[in-house]
Structure formats: structure tokens, C-alpha cells
C-alpha positions, 0 to 999 in steps of 0.5 A, spaced: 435 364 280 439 366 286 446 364 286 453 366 286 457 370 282 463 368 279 469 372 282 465 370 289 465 362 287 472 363 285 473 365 292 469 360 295 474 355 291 480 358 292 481 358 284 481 363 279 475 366 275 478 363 268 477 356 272 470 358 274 468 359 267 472 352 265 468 349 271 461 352 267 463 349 261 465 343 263 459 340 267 462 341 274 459 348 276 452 348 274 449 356 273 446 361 268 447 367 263 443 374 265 442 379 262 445 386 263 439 391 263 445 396 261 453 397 261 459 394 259 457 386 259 452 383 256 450 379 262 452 375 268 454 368 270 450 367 276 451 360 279 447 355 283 450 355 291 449 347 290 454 345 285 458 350 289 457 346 296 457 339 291 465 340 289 467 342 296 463 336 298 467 331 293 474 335 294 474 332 301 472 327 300 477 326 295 482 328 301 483 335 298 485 334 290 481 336 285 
């Protein structure tokens, strides 16, 4: 899957990456875990463009509130 990582969609949003994973949990972000092949992390949140687009898209028509 190519996506988006979690500290670019933070950016993209304007929110924090904690936010983000809040996001993911809750529905609104939609993504998946991948594996690490080494290093610290196990793996990485890599997130669909799509919800990403879909959020920004329903917060203006919202008139900019979340």
C-alpha cells in the first residue's frame, strides 16, 4: 500500500501525531501496520491518502471544525 506516514498526515492536518493514531483507532483515518525489516520499531502506520482527502474534504464542509 502507498500511503502516508503518520507524522506527514499530522502535518497535512494540522494535528498532532498522537491525534493521528486517535484518528486510526477510532475509524476516521483508515491505514495499516508494516513491518520493519530492522531497528527500533516493529513496524509503521502507513495511511490511505484517501481518508486523509475524505477528513479535509468534511471539515470544510463543516466550515473548518472537526
Amino acid at each position: 500500500m502507498l500511503g502516508l506516514t503518520v507524522v506527514e498526515v499530522a502535518k497535512e492536518l494540522g494535528i498532532t501525531p498522537r491525534t493521528v493514531f486517535r484518528m486510526l483507532k477510532d475509524g476516521r483515518l483508515t491505514g495499516e501496520k508494516v513491518p520493519m525489516p530492522c531497528g527500533k520499531e516493529n513496524y509503521i502506520w502507513i495511511i490511505d491518502p484517501l481518508s486523509v482527502v475524505r477528513l479535509q474534504v468534511k471539515k470544510e464542509m463543516k466550515g473548518g471544525k472537526d
